[in-house]
C-alpha positions, -999 to 999 in steps of 0.1 A, spaced: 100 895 148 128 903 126 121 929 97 145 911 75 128 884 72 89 873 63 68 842 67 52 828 35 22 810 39 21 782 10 1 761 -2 1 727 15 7 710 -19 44 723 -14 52 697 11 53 672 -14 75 699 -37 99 700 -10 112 671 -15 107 668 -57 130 697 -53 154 686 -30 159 653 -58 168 680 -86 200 688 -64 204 657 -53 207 641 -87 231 667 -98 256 656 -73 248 622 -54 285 614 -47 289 647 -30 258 647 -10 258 604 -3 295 611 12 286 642 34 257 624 46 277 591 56 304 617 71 276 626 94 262 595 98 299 579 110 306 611 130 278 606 149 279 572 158 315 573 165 300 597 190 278 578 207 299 546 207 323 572 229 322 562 267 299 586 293 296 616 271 298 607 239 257 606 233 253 637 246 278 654 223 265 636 193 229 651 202 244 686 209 256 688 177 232 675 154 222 710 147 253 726 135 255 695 112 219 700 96 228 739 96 257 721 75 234 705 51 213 737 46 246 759 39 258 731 16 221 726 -6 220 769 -6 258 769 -28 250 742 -48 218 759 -55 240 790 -63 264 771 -88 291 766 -65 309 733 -61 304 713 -28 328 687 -11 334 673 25 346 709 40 304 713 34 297 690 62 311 714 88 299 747 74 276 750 103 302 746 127 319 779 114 284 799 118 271 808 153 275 775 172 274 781 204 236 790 195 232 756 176 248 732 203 220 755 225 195 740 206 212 707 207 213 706 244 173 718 244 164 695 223 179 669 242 165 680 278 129 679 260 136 645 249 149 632 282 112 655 298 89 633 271 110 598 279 105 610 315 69 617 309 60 585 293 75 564 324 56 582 346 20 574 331 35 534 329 55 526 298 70 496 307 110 502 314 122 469 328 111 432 329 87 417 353 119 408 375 132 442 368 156 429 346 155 427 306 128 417 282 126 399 250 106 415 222 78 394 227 78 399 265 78 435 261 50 438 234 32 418 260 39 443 291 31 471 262 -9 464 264 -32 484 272 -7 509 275 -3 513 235 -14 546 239 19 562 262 39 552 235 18 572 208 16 602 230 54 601 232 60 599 192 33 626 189 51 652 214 85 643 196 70 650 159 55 679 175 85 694 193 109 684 157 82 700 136 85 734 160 123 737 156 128 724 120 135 754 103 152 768 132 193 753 123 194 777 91 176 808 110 206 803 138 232 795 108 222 824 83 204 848 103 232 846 131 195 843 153 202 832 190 187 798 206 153 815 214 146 838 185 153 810 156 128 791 181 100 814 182 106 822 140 102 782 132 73 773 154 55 804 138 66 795 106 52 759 109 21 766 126 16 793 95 24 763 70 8 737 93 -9 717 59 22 720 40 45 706 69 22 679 78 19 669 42 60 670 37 59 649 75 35 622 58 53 622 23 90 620 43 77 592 64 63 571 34 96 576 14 117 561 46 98 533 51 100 525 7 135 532 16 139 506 40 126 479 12 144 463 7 175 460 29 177 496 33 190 507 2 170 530 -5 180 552 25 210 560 2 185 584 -18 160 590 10 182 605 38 200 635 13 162 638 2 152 645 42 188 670 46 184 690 16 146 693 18 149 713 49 172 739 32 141 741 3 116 745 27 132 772 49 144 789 14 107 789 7 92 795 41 116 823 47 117 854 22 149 872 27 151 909 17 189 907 9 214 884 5 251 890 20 283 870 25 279 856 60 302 833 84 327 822 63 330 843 37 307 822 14 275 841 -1 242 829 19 211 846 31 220 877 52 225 878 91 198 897 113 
């Protein structure tokens, strides 16, 4: 492990305090964060709408733009102003290591979407063509249970590599190492990430209520929240100017 750098265990009552705190900055500056947060959300589908390899860039670079978020919440939380150059702070801070994560992240997805085929999830109609809803709620029964093994591996596999877009953007960590340091991290903090996973969950589905309007609070809450729980999580012994000449937590 890094010597720079300690674990905190904390209480699991600071999941919930994750994302009180990620509000206080949030309320400070709505516009900024509400228009780097639709930047990213526009970027990404313009992405994906993009013919044969347009998904797969989207997915290989969701981490630089959450390493984005995290650089963005850590200077406002310094007193510094933040504007749209924020949302691709990340990209200017080791990014062949977080399009590496990208692209693992992705394969594991295809491995669990693979997985859940394999032991029967329905893929195509009886005719092998399309389904309705109702059709495929129908071929879904009895097999109700592939589907929850599939969400559980993908909470499990997000919840290993949470922390690990910050580690790779402030630490200057490689693919592997900012790996190993957020699955010990979360397994350390298992109560408090499980509780922030529960509370997180709850807030998106009030957000969805009604016509969605709330996302416009609850999705900054989810991208600056990961900055506060990594700031708390991780214990930095110094702090130094790192990538782009802006002050953040110092690079292994």
């Amino acid at each position: 492990m890094d010597a720079t750098i300690r674990v905190a265990e904390v209480p699991a009552g600071r999941g919930f305090a994750w994302l009180a705190e990620a509000f206080g900055l949030f309320r400070r500056k709505p516009a900024a964060w509400l228009a780097l947060c639709l930047g990213w959300i526009v970027i990404t589908f313009a992405l994906i709408l993009m013919p044969f390899i347009g998904g797969v860039l989207a997915n290989f670079l969701q981490p630089a733009f959450f390493a984005s978020f995290a650089i963005a919440a850590y200077r406002q939380s310094q007193g510094e102003a933040i504007g749209m150059g924020d949302l691709f702070a990340g990209f200017r801070r080791n990014l062949r290591a977080l399009v590496n994560l990208g692209a693992l992240l992705l394969l594991v997805e295809i491995s669990i979407f693979a997985l859940m085929a394999l032991l029967g999830l329905p893929m195509s109609g009886a005719d092998g063509g399309s389904f309705t809803v109702s059709e495929y709620l129908e071929l879904l029964k009895g097999k109700e249970w592939i589907l929850a093994l599939g969400v559980l591996l993908t909470v499990v596999v997000k919840a290993a590599v949470w922390f690990a877009p910050p580690l790779i953007a402030f630490h200057g960590m490689s693919t592997l190492h900012a790996i190993r340091w957020s699955t010990y991290a979360a397994l350390a903090n298992l109560g408090a990430m499980c509780l922030y996973g529960v509370a997180l969950f709850a807030i998106f589905f009030v957000g969805l209520i009604p016509w969605g309007i709330g996302l416009l609070v609850v999705i900054p809450l989810m991208v600056i929240s990961t900055y506060i729980g990594y700031r708390e999580v991780f214990e930095s012994t110094e702090v130094a100017a790192a990538g782009d000449g802006k002050a953040g937590p110092a690079a292994s």
